[in-house]
C-alpha positions, 0 to 999 in steps of 0.5 A: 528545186527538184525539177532543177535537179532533174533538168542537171541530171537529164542534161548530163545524160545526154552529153554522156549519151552524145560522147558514148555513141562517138567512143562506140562509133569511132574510138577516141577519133569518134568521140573528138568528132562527136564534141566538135559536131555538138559545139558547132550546132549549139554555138548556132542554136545559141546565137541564131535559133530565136531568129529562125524559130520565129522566121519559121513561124513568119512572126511579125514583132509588136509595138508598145502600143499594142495591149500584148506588149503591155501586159508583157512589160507588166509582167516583166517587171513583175519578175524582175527581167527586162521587157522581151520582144513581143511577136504575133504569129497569124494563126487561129490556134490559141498558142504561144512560147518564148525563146531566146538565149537569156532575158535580156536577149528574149523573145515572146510569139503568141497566136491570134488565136491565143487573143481571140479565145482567152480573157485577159486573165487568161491571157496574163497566165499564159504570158506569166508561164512564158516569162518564167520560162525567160526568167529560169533560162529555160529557153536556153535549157531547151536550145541545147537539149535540142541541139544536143538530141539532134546531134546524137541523132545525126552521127548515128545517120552519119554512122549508118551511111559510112557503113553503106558506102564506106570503108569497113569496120577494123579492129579499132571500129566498133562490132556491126551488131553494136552499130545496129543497135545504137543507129536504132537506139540511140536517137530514141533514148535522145529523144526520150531524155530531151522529151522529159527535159521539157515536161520538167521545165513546164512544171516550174514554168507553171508555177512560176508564172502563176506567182508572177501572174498572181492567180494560178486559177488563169493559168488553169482555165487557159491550159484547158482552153488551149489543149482543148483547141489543139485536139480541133484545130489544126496548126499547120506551120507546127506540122511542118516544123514539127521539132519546135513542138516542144517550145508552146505551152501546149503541144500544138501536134497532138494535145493529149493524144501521145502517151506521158513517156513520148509527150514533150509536155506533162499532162494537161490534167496534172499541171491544172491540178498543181496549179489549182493547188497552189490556190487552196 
């Protein structure tokens, strides 16, 4: 419950962030122009960014003979939500996310590698995790606050070539010193904002799919093995689309490497501990 309130309050910090920074830039005309620009790009998120994601990753989808999709349509039943489609991504880094806009429109991906270096135990944690994800529409909750970041951080582009190239500000505009300093921060604090929203959303992920699962202890065992690949081997569709980093179940860029504020997961290390709790 907290979590969801955390995920409510951050969410709405970077709606009020992406309507300051338009009111700052432009007056009201700026603020109109920063609405419309997030309504266009999250209505796309919402309804095309699970077929992209996975067209980046070159997916290919599995059929209901395949031992993944079993064990997912399991687990689905489990939680009470329809069976998503199940895709495999051909890469030797053990990994998987799921996205899409709600549980009946979900996708799962895992790796090869994810098949090749867990158990099935393991495996069912990590596919549990995914599908709590699916099960609170956090795969929603990521789109927009992606969508959101990523238009704040396209006006304080915007703002930066209109005042290279274009008219000067007027008494209605806002002061170059305040244009500065927004151009500079306002991307970061985005980007800050939209890394907690993901570390939030792991939590209850993990606890999540550890009841659905039934044993937190394959959740555990398969977030280790996992963060501990991700710091040996090297990921390279995620390198090239580095702003789908947040949706795997670990950070397939720099595992633990990243300092807590600037991570889009939560340490390995609490989220074994938690889930080892929940065993006792």
């Amino acid at each position: 419950m907290m979590n969801n309130l955390k995920t409510f309050i951050l969410l709405a910090s970077l709606t009020a962030l992406l309507v300051v920074i338009g009111a700052l830039l432009g007056g009201s005309t700026g603020m109109l122009i920063a609405l419309i620009f997030a309504g266009i790009m999250n209505f796309s998120a919402y309804w095309y960014s699970d077929a992209l994601v996975l067209r980046m990753y070159r997916a290919e989808p599995l059929t209901s003979n395949n031992f993944v999709y079993k064990i997912v349509s399991d687990l689905a039943y489990r939680a009470g939500i329809p069976t998503p489609k199940v895709y495999l991504i051909n890469n030797p880094a053990p990994n998987a996310f799921a996205t899409g806009r709600n549980p009946e429109n979900a996708s799962v991906a895992v790796t090869t590698g994810l098949l090749d270096q867990l158990t099935k135990e393991e495996l069912s944690g990590v596919l549990a995790h995914e599908l709590a994800h699916v099960l609170h529409h956090d795969t929603l909750i990521s789109v927009v606050s992606a969508t959101i970041a990523g238009a704040i951080s396209g006006i304080a582009n915007m703002f930066m070539w209109f005042s290279m190239f274009g008219q000067k500000s007027n008494e209605e505009g806002v002061h170059p010193v305040v244009g500065m300093i927004m151009m500079i921060f306002a991307p970061l604090a985005a980007g800050l904002i939209q890394m907690a929203i993901s570390r939030s959303r792991e939590f209850e992920a993990d606890a999540g799919g550890a009841r659905i699962c039934g044993n937190p202890q394959w959740l555990a065992s398969a977030l280790l093995k996992i963060e501990h690949a991700s710091q040996q081997q090297y990921f390279a569709q995620a390198e090239t689309h580095p702003s789908t980093a947040h949706m795997f179940i670990i950070n397939p860029l720099n595992g633990a490497k990243l300092a807590n504020l600037f991570s889009t997961h939560p340490l390995t290390a609490e989220r074994v501990k938690r889930l080892k709790a929940m065993s006792i």
